[in-house]
N, C-alpha and C positions, 0 to 999 in steps of 0.2 A: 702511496695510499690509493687504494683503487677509489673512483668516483661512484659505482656502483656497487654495492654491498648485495650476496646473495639475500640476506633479509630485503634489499628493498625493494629486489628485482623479485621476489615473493611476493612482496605487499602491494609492487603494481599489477601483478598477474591477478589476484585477488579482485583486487579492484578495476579490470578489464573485464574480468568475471560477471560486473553487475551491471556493466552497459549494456542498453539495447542496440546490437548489432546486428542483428538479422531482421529479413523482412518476410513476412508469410501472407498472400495473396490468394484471394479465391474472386471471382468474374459471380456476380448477381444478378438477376433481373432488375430493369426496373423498381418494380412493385417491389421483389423482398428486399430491394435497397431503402425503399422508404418505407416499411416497415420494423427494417432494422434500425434507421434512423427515426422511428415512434420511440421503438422498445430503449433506446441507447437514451433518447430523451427524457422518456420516463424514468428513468435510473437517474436521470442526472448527470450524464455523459458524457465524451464525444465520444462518436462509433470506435474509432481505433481503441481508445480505453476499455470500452465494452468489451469489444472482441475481444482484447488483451485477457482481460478479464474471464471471460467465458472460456476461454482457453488455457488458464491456469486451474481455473474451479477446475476441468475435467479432467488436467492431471493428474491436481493434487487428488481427485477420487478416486483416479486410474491406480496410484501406487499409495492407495489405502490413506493416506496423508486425511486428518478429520478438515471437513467443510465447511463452511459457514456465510452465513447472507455477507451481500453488501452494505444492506444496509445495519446488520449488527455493527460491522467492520467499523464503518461511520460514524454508528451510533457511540462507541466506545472510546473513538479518534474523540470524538469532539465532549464528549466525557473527561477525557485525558487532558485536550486542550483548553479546558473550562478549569478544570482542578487547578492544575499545574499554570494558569496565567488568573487565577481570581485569588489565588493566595497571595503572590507578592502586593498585588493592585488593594487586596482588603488592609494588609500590613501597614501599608505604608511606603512599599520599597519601590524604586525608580526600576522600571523594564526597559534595558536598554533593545537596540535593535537586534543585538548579536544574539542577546540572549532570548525574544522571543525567537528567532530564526532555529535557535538550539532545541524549544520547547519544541518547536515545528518539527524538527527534523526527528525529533526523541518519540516521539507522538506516532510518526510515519513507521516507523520502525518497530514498533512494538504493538500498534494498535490490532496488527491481524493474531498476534499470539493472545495477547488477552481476549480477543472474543472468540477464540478456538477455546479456550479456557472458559470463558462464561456461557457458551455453549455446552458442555460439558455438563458444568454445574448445572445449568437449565435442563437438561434431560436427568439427571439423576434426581435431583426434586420432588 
């Protein structure tokens, strides 16, 4: 019996997929480095996240892919994470560790598609 099965030498390449493995560099001034570090603050940030971020927003516009704030994104994570951890707590039911960590991770994952989604709804309105 082989030790690695092509399914799971599939399912690690998948999942190589979604590390961050590259690095992307640009040299600043001064001044727009502390500017840039206002504007990353005011978001709520650290610069590397921003950037990240501002570099995926113009992707996903570059190849048509719909937009949407950061702060919707947030606003809908913590929507999601309010729901989903204030029902068991009103119940009655014990929240183990594993299981907020699952609500977390559930939350992460999904939060940008529903506010691509209530976005949407907000413009047809």
């Amino acid at each position: 019996m082989a030790l690695l099965s092509d399914e799971s030498i599939a399912e690690r390449a998948v999942k190589r997929e979604s590390f961050r493995m590259s690095n992307v560099s640009s040299r600043l001034t001064r001044t727009e480095t502390e500017r840039l570090d206002e504007l990353a603050k005011k978001h709520g940030q650290q610069r590397g996240e921003f950037i990240r971020q501002l570099i995926l927003d113009e992707l996903a516009r570059e190849s048509g892919e719909p937009t949407v704030s950061t702060e919707l994104t947030e606003i809908i994570g913590l929507r999601l994470m309010l729901t989903n951890l204030l029902r068991p707590l009103a119940t009655g039911q014990k929240l183990t560790p594993e299981t907020f960590d699952g609500i977390i991770a559930e939350v992460k994952k999904h939060k940008r598609t529903l506010a691509v989604q209530t976005q949407k709804d907000l413009e047809r309105a």
